[in-house]
C-alpha positions as CSV (number, residue, x, y, z in Angstrom):
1,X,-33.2,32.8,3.6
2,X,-32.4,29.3,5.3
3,X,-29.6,27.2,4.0
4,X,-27.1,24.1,5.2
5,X,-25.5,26.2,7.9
6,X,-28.5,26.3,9.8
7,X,-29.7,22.7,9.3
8,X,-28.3,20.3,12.2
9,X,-28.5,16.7,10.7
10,X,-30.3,15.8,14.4
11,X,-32.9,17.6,13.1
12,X,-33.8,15.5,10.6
13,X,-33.4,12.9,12.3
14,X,-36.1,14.1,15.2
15,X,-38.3,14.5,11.5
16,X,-38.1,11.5,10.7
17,X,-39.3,10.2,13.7
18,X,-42.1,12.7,14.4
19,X,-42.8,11.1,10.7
20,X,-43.1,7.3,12.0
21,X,-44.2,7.7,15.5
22,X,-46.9,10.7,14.7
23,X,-46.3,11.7,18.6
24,X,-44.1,13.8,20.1
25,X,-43.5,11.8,23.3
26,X,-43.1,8.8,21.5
27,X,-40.4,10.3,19.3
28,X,-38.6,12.1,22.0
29,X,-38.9,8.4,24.0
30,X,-37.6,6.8,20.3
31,X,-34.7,9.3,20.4
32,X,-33.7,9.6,23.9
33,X,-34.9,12.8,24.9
34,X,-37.2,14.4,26.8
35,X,-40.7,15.8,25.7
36,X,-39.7,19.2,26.5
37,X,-36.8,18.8,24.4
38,X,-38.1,17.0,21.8
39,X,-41.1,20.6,21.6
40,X,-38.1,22.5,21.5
41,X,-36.6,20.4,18.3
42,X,-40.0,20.3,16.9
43,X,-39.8,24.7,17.2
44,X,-36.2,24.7,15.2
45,X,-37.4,21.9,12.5
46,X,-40.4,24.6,12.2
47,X,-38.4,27.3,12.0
48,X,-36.1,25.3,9.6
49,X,-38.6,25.1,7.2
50,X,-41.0,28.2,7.4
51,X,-44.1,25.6,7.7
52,X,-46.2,23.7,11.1
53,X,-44.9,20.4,9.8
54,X,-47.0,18.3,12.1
55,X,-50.5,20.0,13.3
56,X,-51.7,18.4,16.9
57,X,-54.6,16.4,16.3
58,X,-56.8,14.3,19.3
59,X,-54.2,11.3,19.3
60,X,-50.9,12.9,18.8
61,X,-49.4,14.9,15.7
62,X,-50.2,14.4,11.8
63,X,-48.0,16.2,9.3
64,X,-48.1,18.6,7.0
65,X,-48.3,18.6,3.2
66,X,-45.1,20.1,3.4
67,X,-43.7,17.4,5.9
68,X,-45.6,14.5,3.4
69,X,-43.1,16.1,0.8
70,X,-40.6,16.5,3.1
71,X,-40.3,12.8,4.3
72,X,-39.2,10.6,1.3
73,X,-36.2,12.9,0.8
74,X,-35.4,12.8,4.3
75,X,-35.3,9.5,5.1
76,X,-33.1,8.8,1.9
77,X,-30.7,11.7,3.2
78,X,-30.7,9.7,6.9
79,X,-30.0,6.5,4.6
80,X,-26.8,8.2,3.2
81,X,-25.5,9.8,6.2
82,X,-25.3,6.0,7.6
83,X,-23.9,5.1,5.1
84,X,-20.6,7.5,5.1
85,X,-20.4,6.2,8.3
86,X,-19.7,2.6,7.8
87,X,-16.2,1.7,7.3
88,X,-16.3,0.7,3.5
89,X,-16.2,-3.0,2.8
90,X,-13.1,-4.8,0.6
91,X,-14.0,-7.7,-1.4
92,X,-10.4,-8.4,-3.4
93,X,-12.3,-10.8,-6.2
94,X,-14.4,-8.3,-6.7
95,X,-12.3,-5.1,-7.1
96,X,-11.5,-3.4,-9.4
97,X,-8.7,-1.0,-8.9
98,X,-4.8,0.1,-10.1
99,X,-2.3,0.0,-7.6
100,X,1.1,2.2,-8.1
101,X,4.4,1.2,-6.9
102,X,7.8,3.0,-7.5
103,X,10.9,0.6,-7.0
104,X,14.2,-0.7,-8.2
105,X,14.2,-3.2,-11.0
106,X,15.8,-5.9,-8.3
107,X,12.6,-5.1,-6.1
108,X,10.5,-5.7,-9.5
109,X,12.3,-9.2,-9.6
110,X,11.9,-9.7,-5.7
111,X,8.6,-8.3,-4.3
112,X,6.5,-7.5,-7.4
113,X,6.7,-10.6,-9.1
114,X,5.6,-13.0,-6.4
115,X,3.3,-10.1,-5.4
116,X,1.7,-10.3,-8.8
117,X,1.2,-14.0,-8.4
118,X,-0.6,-14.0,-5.4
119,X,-3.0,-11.1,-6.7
120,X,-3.9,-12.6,-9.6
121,X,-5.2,-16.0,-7.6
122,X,-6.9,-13.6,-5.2
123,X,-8.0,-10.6,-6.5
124,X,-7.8,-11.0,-10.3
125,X,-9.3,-7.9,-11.6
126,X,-6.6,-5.2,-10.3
127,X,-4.3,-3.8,-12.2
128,X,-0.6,-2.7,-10.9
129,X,1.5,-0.2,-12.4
130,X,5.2,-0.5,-11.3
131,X,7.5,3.2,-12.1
132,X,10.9,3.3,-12.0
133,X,12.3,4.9,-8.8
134,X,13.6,8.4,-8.4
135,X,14.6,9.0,-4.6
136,X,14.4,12.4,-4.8
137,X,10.3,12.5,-6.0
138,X,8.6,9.9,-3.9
139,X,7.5,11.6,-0.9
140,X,5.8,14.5,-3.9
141,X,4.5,11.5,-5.7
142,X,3.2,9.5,-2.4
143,X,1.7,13.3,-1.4
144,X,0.3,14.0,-4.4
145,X,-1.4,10.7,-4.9
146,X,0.7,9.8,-7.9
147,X,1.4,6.4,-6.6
148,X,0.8,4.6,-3.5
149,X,3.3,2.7,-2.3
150,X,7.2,2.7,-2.9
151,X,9.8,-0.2,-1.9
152,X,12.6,1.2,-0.6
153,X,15.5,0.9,2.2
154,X,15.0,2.8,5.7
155,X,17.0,5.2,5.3
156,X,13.9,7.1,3.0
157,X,12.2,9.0,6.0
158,X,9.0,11.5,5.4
159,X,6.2,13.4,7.3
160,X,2.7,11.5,7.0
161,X,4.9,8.5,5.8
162,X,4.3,5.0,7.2
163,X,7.0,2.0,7.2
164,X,6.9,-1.6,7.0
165,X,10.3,-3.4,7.1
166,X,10.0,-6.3,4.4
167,X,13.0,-8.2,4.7
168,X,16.7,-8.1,5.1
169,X,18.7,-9.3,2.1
170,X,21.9,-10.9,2.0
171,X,24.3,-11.1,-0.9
172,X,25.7,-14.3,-3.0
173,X,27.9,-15.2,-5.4
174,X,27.0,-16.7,-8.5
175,X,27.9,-18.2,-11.5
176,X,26.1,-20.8,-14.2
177,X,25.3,-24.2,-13.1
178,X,28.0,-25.6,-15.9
179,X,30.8,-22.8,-14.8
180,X,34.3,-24.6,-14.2
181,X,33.9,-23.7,-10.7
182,X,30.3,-24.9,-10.3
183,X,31.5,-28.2,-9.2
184,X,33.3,-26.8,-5.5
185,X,31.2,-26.7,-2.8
186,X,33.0,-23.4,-1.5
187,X,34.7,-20.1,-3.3
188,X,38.3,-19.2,-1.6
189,X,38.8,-15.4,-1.4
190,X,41.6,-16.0,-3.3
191,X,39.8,-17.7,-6.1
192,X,37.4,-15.0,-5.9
193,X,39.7,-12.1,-6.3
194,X,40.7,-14.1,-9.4
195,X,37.6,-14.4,-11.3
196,X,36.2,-12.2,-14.0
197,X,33.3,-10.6,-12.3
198,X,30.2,-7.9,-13.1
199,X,28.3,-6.0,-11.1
200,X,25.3,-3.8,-10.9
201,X,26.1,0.1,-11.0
202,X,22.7,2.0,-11.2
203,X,24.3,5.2,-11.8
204,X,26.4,3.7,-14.9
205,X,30.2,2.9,-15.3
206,X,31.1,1.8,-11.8
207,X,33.5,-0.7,-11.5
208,X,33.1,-1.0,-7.7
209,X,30.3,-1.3,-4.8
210,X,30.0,-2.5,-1.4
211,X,31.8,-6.0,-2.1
212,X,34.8,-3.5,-3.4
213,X,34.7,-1.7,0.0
214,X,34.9,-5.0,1.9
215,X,38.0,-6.3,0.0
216,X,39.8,-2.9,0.3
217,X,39.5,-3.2,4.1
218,X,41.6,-6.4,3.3
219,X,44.0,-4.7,1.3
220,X,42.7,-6.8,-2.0
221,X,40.8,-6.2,-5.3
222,X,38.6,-8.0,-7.5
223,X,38.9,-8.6,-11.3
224,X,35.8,-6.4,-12.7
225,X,35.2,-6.7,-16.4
226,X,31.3,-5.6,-16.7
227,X,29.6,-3.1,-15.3
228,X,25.5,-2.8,-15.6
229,X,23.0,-0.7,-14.4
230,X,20.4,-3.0,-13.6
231,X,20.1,-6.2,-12.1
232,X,17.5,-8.0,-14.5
233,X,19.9,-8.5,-17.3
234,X,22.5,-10.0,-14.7
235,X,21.2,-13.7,-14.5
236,X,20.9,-13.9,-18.1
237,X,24.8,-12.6,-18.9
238,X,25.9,-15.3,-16.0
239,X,23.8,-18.2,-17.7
240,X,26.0,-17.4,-20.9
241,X,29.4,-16.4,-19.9
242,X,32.2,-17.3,-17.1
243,X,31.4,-14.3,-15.1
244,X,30.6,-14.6,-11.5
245,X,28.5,-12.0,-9.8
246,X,28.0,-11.2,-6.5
247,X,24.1,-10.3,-6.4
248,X,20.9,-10.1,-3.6
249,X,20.2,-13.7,-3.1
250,X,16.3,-12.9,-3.5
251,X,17.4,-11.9,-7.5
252,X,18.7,-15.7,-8.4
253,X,18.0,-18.0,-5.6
254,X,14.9,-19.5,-7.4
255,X,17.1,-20.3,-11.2
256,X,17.7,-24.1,-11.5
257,X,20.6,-22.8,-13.7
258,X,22.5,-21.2,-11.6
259,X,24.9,-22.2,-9.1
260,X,25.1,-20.2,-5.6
261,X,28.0,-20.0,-3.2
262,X,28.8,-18.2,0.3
263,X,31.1,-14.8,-0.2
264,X,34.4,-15.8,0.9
265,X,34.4,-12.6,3.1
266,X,31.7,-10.4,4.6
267,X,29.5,-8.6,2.4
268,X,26.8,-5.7,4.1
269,X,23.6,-6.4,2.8
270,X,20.3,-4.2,2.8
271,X,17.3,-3.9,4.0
272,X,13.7,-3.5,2.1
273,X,10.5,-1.6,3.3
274,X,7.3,-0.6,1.6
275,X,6.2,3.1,2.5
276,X,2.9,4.4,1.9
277,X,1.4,7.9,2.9
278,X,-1.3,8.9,5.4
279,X,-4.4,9.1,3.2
280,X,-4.2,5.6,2.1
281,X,-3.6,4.2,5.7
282,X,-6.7,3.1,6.9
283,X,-8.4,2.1,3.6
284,X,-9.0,-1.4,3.9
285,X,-8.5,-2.2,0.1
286,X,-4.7,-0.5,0.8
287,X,-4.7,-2.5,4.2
288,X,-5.1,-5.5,2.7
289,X,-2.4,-4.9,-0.5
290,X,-0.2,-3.9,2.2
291,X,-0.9,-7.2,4.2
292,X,-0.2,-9.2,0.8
293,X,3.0,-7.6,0.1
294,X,4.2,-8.5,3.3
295,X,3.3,-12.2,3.3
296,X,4.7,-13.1,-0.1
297,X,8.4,-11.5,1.0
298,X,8.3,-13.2,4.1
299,X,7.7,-16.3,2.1
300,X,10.5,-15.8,-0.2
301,X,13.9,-17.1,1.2
């Protein structure tokens, strides 16, 4: 009994052209091969298909019944075969598709809402889905096809993981536009140990982060009232109180209402990336989400 194993797909392909040519030289010429070889395919598709397939007649070869029924069906299957070839074609205002990040709610405020922006001018009918981030599950969730990209910094390193470096944030201080301060064109350290401050703590409780390391190396401390555990609530709570917070400059640098100055010592910053895994790599409706991810940050500050 014949089945798949035994078909090759050049097979049909010398078929189809015993089927248009109706000559076995002129098919093996249309294909490349000799006429010896081309007899030889014309044996196997015989064998194939437990039938002549194309009788000799006094000017070359006429098919079968069984090669009339045969032809329609190949030539389709030839059609399709092409097909999985091509490299699939993107049209973004066309698409229709969800896309699914993981990332902080900072990177929500920095790279997914300018992202957003930009897709719905360009390609208005996908849908994103942002999750909250859990470092420990997104290589399993990027693996498992759970989402597709995540934003996070380099230090997240996976097999079949590719990187793209986004941007390098810096931090900044800042208080409402009408804060008694508001009116200096620079913060002394001094001043700034001073001031009632909050900050982001995205375990919960913290008093203290990297701007706390920076002044211990000094031998100083800050004044801390409020602790938070994200950073969207922040700009809100400064527009409304006398609290200063020192915050990723991306988070605040586009609010008319509130009022930026330079850390009065060195503050480490952080890098973003987006990550994405192998299977999505070369699909060109992923290339070109990638591709718009990375103009908008680059056109942020």
């Amino acid at each position: 009994m014949k089945n798949l194993r035994t078909l090759d797909l050049n097979l049909l392909k010398a078929f189809n052209a015993l089927i248009e040519e109706k000559s076995v030289s002129k098919a093996a010429k249309k294909l490349a091969v000799s006429q010896p070889a081309m007899s030889g395919i014309l044996t196997r598709l015989r064998d194939s298909f437990d039938d002549p397939l194309f009788v000799r007649v006094q000017r070359g070869v006429q098919p079968t019944n069984r090669a009339l029924e045969l032809a329609p069906r190949v030539k389709n299957l030839l059609m399709e075969a092409e097909l999985l070839l091509k490299p699939s074609v993107f049209d973004p205002q066309t698409a229709t598709m969800t896309v699914r990040f993981v990332c902080t709610d900072y990177a929500m405020r920095a790279v997914i809402a300018p992202f957003l922006q930009r897709l719905k001018q360009q390609a208005p009918h996908i849908k994103v889905a942002v999750l909250a981030i859990i470092d420990s599950t997104i290589q399993k969730q990027l693996e498992q096809n759970i989402i597709d990209f995540a934003i996070v910094t380099p230090d997240f390193k996976a097999p079949d993981i590719y990187a793209k470096h986004l941007y390098d944030e810096q931090y900044v201080c800042a208080v409402r536009k009408d804060h008694p301060i508001a009116k200096q064109s620079k913060l002394s350290l001094k001043q700034f140990c001073q001031l009632e401050q909050a900050l982001v703590s995205y375990h919960g409780g913290s008093f203290s982060g990297v701007t706390d390391e920076a002044l211990a190396k000094q031998g100083l401390q800050r004044n801390v009232t409020l602790s938070v555990q994200n950073f969207i609530v922040l700009p809100e709570i400064l527009q409304n109180s006398d609290l200063l917070a020192v915050v990723p400059k991306r988070l605040v640098h586009h609010l008319d209402n509130i009022k930026l100055f330079e850390p009065p010592l060195p503050i480490e910053g952080f890098t973003k990336c987006l990550v994405w895994h192998k299977r999505t790599h070369y699909d060109p409706a992923f290339q070109w989400l990638r591709e718009k991810v990375i103009e908008v940050c680059r056109e942020q500050v």
